[in-house]
C-alpha positions as CSV (number, residue, x, y, z in Angstrom):
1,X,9.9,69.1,30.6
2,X,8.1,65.4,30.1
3,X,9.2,64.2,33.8
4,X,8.8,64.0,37.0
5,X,9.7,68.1,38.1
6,X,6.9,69.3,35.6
7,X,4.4,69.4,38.5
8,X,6.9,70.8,40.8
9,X,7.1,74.5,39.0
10,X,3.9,75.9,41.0
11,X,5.0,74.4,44.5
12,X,8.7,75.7,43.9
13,X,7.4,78.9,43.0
14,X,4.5,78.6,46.1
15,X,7.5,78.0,48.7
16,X,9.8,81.1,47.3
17,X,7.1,83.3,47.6
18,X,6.8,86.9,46.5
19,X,6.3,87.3,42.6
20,X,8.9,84.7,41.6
21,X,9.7,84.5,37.7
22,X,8.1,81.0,36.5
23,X,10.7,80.3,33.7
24,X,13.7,81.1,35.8
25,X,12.2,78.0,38.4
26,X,11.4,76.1,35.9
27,X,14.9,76.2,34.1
28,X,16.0,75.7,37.8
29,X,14.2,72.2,38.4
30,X,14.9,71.5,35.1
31,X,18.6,71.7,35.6
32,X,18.2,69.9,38.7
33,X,16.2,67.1,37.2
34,X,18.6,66.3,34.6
35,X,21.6,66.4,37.4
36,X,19.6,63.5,39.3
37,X,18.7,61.9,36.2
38,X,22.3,61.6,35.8
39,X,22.9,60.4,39.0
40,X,20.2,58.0,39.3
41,X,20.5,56.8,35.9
42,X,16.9,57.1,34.8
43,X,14.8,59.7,33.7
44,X,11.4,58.8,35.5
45,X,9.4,59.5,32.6
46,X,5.7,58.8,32.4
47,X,4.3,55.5,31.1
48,X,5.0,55.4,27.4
49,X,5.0,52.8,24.6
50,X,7.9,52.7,22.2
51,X,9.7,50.3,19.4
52,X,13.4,49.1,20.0
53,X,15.5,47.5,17.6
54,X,18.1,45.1,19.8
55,X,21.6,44.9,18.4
56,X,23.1,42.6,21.2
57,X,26.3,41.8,19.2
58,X,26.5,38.1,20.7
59,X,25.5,39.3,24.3
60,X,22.5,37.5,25.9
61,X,21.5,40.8,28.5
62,X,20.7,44.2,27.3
63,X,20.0,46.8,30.0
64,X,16.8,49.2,28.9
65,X,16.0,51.1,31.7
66,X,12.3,51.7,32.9
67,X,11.1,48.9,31.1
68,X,7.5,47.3,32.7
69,X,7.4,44.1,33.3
70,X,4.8,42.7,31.2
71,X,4.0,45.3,28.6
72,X,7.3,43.7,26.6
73,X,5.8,42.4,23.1
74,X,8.8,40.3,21.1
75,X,8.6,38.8,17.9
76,X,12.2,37.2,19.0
77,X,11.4,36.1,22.3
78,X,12.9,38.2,24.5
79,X,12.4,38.6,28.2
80,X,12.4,41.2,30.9
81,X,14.1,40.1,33.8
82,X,12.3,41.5,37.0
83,X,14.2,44.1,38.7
84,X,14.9,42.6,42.8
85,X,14.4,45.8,44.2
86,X,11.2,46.8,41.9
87,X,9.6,43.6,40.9
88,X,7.7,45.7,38.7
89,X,10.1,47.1,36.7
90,X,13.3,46.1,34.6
91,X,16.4,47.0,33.8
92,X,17.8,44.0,32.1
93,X,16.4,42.7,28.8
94,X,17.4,38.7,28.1
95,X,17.2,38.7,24.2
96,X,19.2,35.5,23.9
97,X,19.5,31.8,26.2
98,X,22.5,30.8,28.0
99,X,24.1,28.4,26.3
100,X,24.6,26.1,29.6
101,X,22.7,26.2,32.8
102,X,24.6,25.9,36.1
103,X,22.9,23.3,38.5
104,X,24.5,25.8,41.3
105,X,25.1,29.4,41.7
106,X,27.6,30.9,44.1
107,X,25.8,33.3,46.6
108,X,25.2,37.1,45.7
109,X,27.5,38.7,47.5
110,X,30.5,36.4,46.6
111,X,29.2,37.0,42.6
112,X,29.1,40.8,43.2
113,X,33.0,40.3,44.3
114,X,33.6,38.2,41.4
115,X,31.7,40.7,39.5
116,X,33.8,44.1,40.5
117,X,37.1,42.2,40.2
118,X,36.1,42.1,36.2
119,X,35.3,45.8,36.1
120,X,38.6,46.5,38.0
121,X,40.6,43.9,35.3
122,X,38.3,46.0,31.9
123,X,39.5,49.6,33.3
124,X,43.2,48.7,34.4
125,X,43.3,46.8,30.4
126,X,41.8,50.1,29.1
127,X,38.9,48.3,27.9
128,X,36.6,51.2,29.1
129,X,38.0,53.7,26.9
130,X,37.1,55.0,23.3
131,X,39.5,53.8,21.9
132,X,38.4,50.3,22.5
133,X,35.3,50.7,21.5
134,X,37.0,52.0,18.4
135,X,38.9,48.9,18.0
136,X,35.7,46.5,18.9
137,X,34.1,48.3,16.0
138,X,36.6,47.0,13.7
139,X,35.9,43.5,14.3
140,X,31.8,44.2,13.6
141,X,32.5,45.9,10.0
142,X,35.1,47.0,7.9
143,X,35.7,50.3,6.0
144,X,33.3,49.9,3.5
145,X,30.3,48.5,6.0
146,X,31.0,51.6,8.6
147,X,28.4,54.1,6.7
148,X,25.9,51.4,7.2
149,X,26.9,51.0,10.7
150,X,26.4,54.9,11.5
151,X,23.4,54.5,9.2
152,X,21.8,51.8,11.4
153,X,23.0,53.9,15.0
154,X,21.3,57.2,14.0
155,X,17.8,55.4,14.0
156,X,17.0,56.5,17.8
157,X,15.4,53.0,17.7
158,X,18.3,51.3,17.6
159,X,19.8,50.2,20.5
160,X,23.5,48.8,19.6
161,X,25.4,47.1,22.1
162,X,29.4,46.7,21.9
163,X,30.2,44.0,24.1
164,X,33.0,44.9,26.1
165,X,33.4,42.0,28.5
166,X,31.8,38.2,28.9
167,X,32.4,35.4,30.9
168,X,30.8,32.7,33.2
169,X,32.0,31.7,36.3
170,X,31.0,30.2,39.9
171,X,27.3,29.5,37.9
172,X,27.1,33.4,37.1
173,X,27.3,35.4,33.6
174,X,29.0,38.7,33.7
175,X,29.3,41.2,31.2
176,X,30.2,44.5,30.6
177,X,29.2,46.6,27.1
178,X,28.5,50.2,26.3
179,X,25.7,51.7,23.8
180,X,26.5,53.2,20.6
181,X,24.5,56.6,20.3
182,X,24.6,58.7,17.7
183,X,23.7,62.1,19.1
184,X,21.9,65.4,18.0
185,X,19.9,68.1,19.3
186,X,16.8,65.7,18.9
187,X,19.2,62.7,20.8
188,X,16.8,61.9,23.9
189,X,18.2,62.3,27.2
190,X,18.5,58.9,29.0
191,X,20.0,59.9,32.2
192,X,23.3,58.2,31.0
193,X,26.8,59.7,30.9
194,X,28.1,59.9,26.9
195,X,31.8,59.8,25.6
196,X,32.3,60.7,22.0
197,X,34.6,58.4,20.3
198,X,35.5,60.6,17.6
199,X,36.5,63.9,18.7
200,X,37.0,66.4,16.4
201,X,41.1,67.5,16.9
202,X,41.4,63.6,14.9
203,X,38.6,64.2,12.4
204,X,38.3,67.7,11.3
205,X,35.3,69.9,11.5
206,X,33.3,67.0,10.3
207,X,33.2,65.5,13.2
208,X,30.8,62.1,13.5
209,X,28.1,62.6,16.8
210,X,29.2,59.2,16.9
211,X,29.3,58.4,21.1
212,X,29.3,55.4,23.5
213,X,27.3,55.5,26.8
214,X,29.0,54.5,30.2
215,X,29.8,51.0,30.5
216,X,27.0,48.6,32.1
217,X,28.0,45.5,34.2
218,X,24.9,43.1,34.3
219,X,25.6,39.7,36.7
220,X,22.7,37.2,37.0
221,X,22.9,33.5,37.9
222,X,22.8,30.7,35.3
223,X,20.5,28.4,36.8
224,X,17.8,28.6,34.8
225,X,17.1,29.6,30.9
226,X,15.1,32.6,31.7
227,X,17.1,35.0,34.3
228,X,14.6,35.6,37.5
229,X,17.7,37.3,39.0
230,X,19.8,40.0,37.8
231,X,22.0,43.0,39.0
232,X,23.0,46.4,37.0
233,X,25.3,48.6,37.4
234,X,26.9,51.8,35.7
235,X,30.4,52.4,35.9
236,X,32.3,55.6,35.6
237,X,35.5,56.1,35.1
238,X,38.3,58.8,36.3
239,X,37.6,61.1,33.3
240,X,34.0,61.3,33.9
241,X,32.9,65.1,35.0
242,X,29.5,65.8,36.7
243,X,28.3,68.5,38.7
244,X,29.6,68.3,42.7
245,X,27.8,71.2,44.3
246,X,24.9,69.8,45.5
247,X,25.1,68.0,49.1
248,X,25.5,64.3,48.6
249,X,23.1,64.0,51.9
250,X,19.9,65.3,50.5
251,X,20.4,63.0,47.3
252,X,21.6,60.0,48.8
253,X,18.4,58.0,50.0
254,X,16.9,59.1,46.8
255,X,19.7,57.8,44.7
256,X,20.3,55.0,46.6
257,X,16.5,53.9,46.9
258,X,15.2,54.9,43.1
259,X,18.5,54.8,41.3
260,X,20.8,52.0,39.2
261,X,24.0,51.7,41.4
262,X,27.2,53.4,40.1
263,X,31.0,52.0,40.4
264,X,33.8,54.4,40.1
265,X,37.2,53.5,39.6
266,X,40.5,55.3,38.8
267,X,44.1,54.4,38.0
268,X,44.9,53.5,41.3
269,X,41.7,51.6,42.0
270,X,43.0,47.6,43.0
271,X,40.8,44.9,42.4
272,X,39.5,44.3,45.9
273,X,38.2,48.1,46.4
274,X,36.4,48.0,43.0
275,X,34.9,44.9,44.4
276,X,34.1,46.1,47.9
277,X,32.5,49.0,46.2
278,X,30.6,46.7,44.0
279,X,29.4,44.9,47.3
280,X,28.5,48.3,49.0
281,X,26.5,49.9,46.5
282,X,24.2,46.6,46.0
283,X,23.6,46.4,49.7
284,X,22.9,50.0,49.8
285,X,20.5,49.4,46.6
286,X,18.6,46.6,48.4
287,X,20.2,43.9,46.0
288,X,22.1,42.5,49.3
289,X,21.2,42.0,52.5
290,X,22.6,43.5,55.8
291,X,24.1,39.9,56.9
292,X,26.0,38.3,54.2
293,X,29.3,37.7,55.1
294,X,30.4,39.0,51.9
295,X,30.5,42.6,53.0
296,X,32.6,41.9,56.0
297,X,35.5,40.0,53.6
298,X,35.7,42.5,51.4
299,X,36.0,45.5,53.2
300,X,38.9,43.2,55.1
301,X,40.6,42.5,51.9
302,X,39.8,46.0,50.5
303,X,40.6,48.2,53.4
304,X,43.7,46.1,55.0
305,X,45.2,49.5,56.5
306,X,41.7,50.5,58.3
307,X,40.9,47.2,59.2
308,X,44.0,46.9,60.9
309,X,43.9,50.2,63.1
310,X,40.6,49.6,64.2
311,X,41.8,45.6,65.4
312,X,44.7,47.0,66.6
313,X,42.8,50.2,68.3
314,X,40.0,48.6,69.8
315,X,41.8,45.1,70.4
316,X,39.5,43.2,68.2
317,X,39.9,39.3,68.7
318,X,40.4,39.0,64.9
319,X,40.6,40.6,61.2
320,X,36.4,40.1,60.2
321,X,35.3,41.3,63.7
322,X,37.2,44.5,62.9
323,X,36.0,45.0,59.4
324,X,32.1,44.1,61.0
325,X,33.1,47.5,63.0
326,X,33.9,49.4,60.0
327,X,30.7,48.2,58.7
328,X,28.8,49.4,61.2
329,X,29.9,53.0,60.3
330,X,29.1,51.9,56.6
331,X,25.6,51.3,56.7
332,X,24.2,54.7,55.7
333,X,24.8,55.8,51.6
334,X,28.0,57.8,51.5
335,X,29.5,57.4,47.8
336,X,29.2,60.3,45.6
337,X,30.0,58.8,42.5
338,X,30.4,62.9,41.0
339,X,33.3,62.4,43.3
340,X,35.6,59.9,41.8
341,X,36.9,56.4,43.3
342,X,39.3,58.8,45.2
343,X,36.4,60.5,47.2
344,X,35.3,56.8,48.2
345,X,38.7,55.7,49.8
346,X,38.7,59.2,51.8
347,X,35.1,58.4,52.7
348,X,36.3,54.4,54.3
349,X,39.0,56.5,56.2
350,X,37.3,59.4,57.8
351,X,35.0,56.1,59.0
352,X,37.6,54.3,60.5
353,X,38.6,57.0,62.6
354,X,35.2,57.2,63.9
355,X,34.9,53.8,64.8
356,X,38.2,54.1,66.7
357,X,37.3,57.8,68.2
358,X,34.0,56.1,69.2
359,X,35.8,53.3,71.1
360,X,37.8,55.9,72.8
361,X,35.1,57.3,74.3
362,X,33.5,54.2,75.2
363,X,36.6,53.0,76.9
364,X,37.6,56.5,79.2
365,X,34.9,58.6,79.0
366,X,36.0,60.8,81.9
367,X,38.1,61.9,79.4
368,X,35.4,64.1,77.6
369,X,34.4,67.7,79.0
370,X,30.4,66.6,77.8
371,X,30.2,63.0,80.0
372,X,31.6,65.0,82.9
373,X,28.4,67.8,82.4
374,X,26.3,65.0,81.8
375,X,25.0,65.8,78.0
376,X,25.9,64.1,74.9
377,X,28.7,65.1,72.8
378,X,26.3,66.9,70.2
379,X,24.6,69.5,72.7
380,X,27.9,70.2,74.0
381,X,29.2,71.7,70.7
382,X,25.6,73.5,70.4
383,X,25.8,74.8,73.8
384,X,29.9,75.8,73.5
385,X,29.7,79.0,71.5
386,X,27.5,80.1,74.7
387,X,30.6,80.0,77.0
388,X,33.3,80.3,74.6
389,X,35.0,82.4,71.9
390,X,36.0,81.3,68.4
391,X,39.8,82.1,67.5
392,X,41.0,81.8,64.0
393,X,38.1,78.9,63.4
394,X,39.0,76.9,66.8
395,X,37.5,77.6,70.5
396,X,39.7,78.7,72.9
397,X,38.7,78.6,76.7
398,X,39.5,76.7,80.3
399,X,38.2,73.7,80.1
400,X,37.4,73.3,84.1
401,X,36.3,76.5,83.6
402,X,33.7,76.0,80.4
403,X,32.5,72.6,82.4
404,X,31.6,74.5,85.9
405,X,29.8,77.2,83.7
406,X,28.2,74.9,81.8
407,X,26.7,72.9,84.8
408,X,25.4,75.9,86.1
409,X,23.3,76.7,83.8
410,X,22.0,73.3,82.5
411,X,20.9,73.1,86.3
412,X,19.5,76.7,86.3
413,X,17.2,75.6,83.1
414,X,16.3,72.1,84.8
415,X,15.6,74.1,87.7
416,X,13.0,76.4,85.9
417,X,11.8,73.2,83.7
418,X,10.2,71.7,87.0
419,X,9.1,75.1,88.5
420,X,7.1,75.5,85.1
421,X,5.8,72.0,85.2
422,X,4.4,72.7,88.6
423,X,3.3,75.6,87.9
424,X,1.5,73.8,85.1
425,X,0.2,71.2,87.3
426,X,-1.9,73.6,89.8
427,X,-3.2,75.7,86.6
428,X,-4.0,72.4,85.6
429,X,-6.3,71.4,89.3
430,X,-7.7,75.4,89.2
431,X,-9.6,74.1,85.8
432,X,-7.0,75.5,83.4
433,X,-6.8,73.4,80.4
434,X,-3.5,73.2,79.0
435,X,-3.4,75.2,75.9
436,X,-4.7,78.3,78.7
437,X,-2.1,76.7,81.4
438,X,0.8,77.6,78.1
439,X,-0.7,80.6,77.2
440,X,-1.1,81.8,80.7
441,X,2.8,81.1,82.0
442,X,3.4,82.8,78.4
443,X,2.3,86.4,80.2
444,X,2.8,85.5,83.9
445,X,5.8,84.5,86.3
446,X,5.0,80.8,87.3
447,X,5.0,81.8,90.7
448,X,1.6,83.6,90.5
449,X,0.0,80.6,89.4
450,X,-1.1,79.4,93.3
451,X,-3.1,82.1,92.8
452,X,-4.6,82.2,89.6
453,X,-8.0,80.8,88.5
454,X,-10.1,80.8,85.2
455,X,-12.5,83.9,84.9
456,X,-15.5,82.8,86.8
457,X,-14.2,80.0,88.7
458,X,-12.4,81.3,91.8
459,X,-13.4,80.4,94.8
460,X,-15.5,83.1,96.8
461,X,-13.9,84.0,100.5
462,X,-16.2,84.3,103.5
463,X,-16.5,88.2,104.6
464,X,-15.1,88.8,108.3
465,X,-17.3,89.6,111.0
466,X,-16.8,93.3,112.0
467,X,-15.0,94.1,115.2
């Protein structure tokens, strides 16, 4: 396999057990690798040299991911910016100055606003689809130059760059461009999403591998010649289709902590999601930190509906002190970007009702059959199918009654809780230690233990005098 699941074939076969088939776990993890390749948007290969020819089209950033800082070696002076999260790696290649340093930058998370307001503009102009990239390639070469074009992108050492989108602003560059690859059986996987720009119901059955990778925003300040600071992300659009079978949970610290963030976006997407999306994923990334003010503006301006409920539920003295509420409910990874932009605005709504179910509890928690037992709301549910039936998927009982029940036998087991821990505490003082105190109450009611002693240790009694 060449990554990172090679060494896991033995220890997934070691936890199945029996005589499991090592092919069929290795086709497994292989299928599972390339899934979170995909996700992550790396391949977490081991430590390799290799020779890349930059086609950067005009664009000072190339993104080249896995890159170490340091082992770079330019004849054209290029320069690996730092990655802010892994110092010691890069994502972001420099191959050409800014033309104009910015004596001031605007701060991140305002940028990263900035920055997902332009992908929002390229995908609502259609400037994410082939088609564009079609018509950018027109203004690189004409007809009779295109065989050298295809000639140059089916070198795998080639890395050609269509820029898509480029501007400064607020003392940050942005861009947006996509990779021409030309692809074969021997076309490296890269953990990148392809689109092929010529399909074949246009061309015929001699259809040209000729494919662009998913789109790459890169936004880094201008304040110096050589970028120190930069930010990557991958964007997917509606028509992308990956795998959704896996539970986002058991991915999600993994993607989120090893992986290159990922912005989806739709037809319905507005500007100010895209951009509170762009905001999220970098704080969830490490590229932002917890209190920037950023967050809590554009989850207002992105989320007006939610943010409104929850001011208007929990009587919030004002707009940002509602969205910091939503936030709060935010702060754990919970965009699956196989999902679509849709799955991310279902996501901010099943959150908002949270935060205002959670305030309802707060406020009357009499209310609530668990405060009135005593036990939180999650040992409740785990404790209900004790004392009630399910009916066509819902519980159906007497509340007064499930409550009474319920006491009665959380104070039945706190009852025999402290009978065992006295119990305990004499085996303890007749020399017991207290693996044999456990093992003892394991085989004996705890009531015998006033009179039970270690083997050889009881205490002799004085014989009676006969009458």
């Amino acid at each position: 396999m060449g990554h990172w699941s090679e060494g896991l074939v033995d220890k997934a076969a070691q936890l199945i057990g029996g005589n499991a088939d090592r092919q069929v776990v290795r086709e497994a993890l292989e299928l599972a690798g390339r899934e979170i390749d995909t996700l992550a948007g790396r391949t977490f290969q081991p430590l390799r040299r290799a020779i890349s020819v930059i086609e950067p089209n005009g664009l000072p950033f190339v993104d080249i991911p896995d890159l170490q800082v340091g082992s770079l070696e330019s004849e054209a002076g290029a320069w690996a910016v730092p990655d802010p999260v892994n110092p010691e790696m890069s994502i972001v290649l420099q191959v050409a100055p800014l033309g104009v340093s910015a004596p001031r930058a605007a701060p991140v998370g305002d940028a990263l606003r900035i920055a997902g307001q332009l992908v929002a503009r390229a995908s609502q102009e259609g400037y994410l689809s082939a088609d564009y990239i079609l018509q950018r390639l027109g203004t690189f070469v004409d007809h009779e130059q295109r065989v050298e074009l295809f000639r140059r992108v089916m070198n795998p050492a080639v890395r050609f760059y269509v820029p898509i989108l480029a501007l400064s602003a607020n003392g940050w560059w942005f861009q947006i461009a996509r990779r021409l690859i030309w692809v074969t059986s021997e076309t490296e996987d890269a953990g990148r999403l392809l689109e092929l720009l010529l399909p074949e119901a246009s061309t015929g059955v001699d259809t040209p591998p000729l494919a662009a990778s998913e789109a790459i925003l890169i936004a880094t300040p201008m304040t110096q010649q050589r970028a120190s600071w930069a930010f990557t992300a991958r964007v997917w659009t509606e028509h992308v289709e990956r795998p959704t079978n896996r539970p986002w949970r058991r991915l999600a610290t993994a993607i989120h902590g090893n992986g290159i963030p990922t912005i989806t976006v739709d037809s319905v997407s507005t500007p100010y999601e895209v951009a509170c999306q762009v905001v999220l994923k970098a704080y969830w990334h490490g590229y932002l930190s917890g209190d920037e003010s950023a967050l809590v503006r554009a989850i207002a301006m992105a989320h007006p509906e939610q943010v409104a409920r929850i001011q208007r539920e929990t009587r919030a003295p004002n707009q940002n002190f509602a969205a910091a509420t939503l936030l709060e409910q935010l702060v754990r990874p919970g965009f699956d970007p196989a999902q679509g932009a849709e799955a991310t605005r279902r996501y901010v709504r099943r959150k908002a009702s949270i935060a205002v179910l959670q305030y309802r509890k707060g406020e009357a928690p009499e209310r609530y059959p668990w405060t009135q037992v005593g036990i939180s709301e999650r040992r409740y549910y785990k404790l209900l199918p004790q004392f009630a039936k399910k009916i066509n998927g819902r519980y159906d009982y007497e509340l007064d009654d499930v409550v009474s029940r319920m006491k009665a036998h959380l104070n039945r087991a706190d009852k025999a809780r402290e009978i065992r821990a006295t119990a305990l505490n004499v085996l303890r003082a007749h020399g017991f230690g207290d693996e044999a105190a456990r093992k003892w109450l394991q085989r004996h009611p705890p009531e015998e233990a006033v009179h039970a002693w270690p083997r050889g240790r009881r205490p002799s009694v004085s014989a009676r005098p006969p009458r």
